[in-house]
N, C-alpha and C positions, 0 to 999 in steps of 0.2 A: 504494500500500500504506500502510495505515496505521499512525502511529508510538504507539508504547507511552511514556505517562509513569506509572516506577516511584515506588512511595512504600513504603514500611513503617516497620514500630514508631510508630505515634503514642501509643499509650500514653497516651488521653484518661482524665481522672481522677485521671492524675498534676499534682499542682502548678496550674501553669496551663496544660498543654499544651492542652487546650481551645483555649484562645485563640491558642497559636500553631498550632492547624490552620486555622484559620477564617484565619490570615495566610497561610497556605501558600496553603491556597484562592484567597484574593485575588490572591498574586500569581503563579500558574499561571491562572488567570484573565485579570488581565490581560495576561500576556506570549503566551499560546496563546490567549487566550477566542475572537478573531479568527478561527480555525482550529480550534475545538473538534472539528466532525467530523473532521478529520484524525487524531485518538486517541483510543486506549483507555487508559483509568487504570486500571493496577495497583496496588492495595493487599494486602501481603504478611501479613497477619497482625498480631496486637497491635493493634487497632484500638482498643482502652481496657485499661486499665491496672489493676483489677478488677471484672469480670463481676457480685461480687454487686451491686456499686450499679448496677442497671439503667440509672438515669437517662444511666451514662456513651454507654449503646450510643446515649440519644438527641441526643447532645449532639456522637458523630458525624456521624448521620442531618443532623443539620442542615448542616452541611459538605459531606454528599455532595447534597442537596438542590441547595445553591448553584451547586455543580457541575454539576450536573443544567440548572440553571435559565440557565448559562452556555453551555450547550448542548453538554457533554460527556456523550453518549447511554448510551457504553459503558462501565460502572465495573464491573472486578471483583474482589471481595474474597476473603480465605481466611481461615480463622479461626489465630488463636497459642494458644500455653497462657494466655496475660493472658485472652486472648478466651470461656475455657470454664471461668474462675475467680481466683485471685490469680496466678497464674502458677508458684507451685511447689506448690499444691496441685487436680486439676482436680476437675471435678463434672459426671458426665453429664447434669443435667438443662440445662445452657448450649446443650447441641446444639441443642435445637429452638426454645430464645431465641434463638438467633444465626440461625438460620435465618428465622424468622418475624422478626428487627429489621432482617435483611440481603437477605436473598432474598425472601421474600416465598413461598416454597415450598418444600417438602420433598423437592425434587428431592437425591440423594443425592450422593457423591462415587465416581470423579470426576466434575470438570461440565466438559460441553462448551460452547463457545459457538464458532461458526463467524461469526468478523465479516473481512468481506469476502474473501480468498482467505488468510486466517490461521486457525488453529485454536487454542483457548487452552482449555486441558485445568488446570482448577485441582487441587489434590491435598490436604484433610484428614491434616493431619501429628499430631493429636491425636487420629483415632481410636482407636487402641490405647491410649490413655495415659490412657485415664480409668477403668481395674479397679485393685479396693483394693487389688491387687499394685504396682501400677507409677501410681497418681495423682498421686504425690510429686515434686519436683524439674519441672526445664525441659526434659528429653529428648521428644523425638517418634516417632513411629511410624505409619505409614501403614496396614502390615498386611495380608496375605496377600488377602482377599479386594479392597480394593483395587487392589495393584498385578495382579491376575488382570484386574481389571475395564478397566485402563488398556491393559495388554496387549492384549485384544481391539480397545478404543477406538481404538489404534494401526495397527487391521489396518482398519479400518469404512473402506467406501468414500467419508465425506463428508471424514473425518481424512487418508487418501490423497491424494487428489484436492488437497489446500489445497496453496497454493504455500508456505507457513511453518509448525511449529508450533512452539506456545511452552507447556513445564511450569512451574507457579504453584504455591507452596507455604511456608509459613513456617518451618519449621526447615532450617537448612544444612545444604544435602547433602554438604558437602565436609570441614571442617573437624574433629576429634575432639576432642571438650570433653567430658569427665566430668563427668555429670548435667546437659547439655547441650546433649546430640547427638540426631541422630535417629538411631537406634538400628537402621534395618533401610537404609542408605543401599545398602548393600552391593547389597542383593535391590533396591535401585529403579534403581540401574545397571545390573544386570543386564536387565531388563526396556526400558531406554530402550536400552538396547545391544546389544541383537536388533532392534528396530524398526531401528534406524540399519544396522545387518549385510543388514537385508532392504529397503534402499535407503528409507528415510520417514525423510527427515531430522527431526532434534531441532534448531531453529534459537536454542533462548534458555531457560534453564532463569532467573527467577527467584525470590529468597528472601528474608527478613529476619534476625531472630532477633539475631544476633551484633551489631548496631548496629556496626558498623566499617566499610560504606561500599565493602570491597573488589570489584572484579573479580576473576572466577578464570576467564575466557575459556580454553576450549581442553580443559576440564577432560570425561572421559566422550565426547570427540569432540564434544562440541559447542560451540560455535563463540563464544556469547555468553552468558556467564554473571554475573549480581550479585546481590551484597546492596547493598540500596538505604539500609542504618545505619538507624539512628532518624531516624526527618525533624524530628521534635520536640527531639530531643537531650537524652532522658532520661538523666541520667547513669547509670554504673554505681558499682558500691561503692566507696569509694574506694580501697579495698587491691586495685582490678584497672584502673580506670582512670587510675591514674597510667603504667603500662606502654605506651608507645606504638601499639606491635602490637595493643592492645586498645582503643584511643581511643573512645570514641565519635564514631559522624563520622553528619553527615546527606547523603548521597548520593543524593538522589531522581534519574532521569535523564530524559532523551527519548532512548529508544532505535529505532534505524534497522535494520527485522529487512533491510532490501531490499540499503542499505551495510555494513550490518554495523559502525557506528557507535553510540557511545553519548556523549551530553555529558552534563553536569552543570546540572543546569537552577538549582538552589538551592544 
């Protein structure tokens, strides 16, 4: 079975974090490059740091490129609020840039991808959040027709049949942050929490957003849960990252869906 290395928040375009992904690169590279088929790289969202400078989306490309060229086959990303504009203001036209800079197609959310006896169901946490009601601020929202769409996806005989599945998505689903939060978490637990009641385990639910690096294993029943922090270590304001509870931490992991393991790789 194949292990997952988490990444999120790089927030390219900030500073010089550019340069420190192209270092992360290099050295998940050189510590797994060996073994590259053996994982899937999860990137949780905020993959630049504002969406209007396009140049930033290319300046990931090139990092995931490398990765690519290191022979890590299966990369998959999900977009943040950074990723569909400055991050507390969004802009629906980012969807089909991010789409077309990331994907390479207009395949919708959820997305499936079935790599090897694993299913990894990514989740659009900024659908709903981009009408002139609700653009504003860092909350997210998945949204009724999505989570309908997952639901079923949960029930498909190719998502059954997988020996693991794993939900991918950028805003925390655990945590209540005011202007923050994803805002329908409620209704997406509900939904992962029928699939689990009608025996289709949820084996690893991860996320970004909050840059604090924590585990909340155990969390909805399911068994392996994280925020993988800022990998980059963007700071936060300073009147929130003085608070310990709030640190910025970078916690990229190699997680083990088979042991139920997770280490710290960076």
């Amino acid at each position: 079975m194949k292990k997952i290395i988490h990444i999120s928040d790089l927030h390219v375009g900030y500073k010089d974090n550019a340069e420190r992904f192209y270092e992360i690169v290099e050295k998940v590279t050189l510590r797994w490059g060996g073994r590259a088929g053996d994982h899937v790289i999860v990137i949780t969202g905020d993959l630049v740091d504002n969406a209007n400078n396009t140049g930033n989306y290319h300046e990931v490309k090139v990092g995931l490129k490398a990765f690519k060229e290191a022979g890590f086959e299966h990369i998959l990303v999900v977009p943040g609020n950074h990723d569909y504009g400055t991050g507390e203001h969004g802009d629906k036209k980012f969807v089909e840039l991010f789409h077309q800079a990331f994907y390479g197609d207009q395949r919708g959310f959820p997305r499936k991808d079935i790599i090897g006896d694993v299913a990894f169901i990514g989740l659009d946490s900024m659908a709903e959040e981009l009408h002139w009601y609700d653009e504003l601020w860092a909350e997210g929202e998945v949204g009724g027709r999505q989570l309908r769409a997952l639901g079923e996806m949960l029930k498909s005989e190719d998502v059954v049949s997988c020996q693991k599945r794993v939900i991918y998505l950028h805003h925390h689903p655990f945590d209540f942050r005011p202007l923050h939060q994803l805002k329908d978490s409620s209704k997406l637990k509900k939904v992962l929490s029928e699939a689990i009641a009608e025996g289709v385990s949820i084996d690893a639910i991860l996320y970004g957003h909050n840059h604090e690096g924590k585990a909340h294993n155990g969390q909805w029943g399911i068994p392996q849960c994280y925020d993988a922090g800022a990998a980059t270590l963007k700071p936060r304001p300073k009147y929130v990252d003085w608070m310990p509870w709030f640190k910025t931490r970078s916690s990229i992991r190699v997680i083990d869906l088979e042991q139920r393991t997770a280490s710290k790789l960076l």
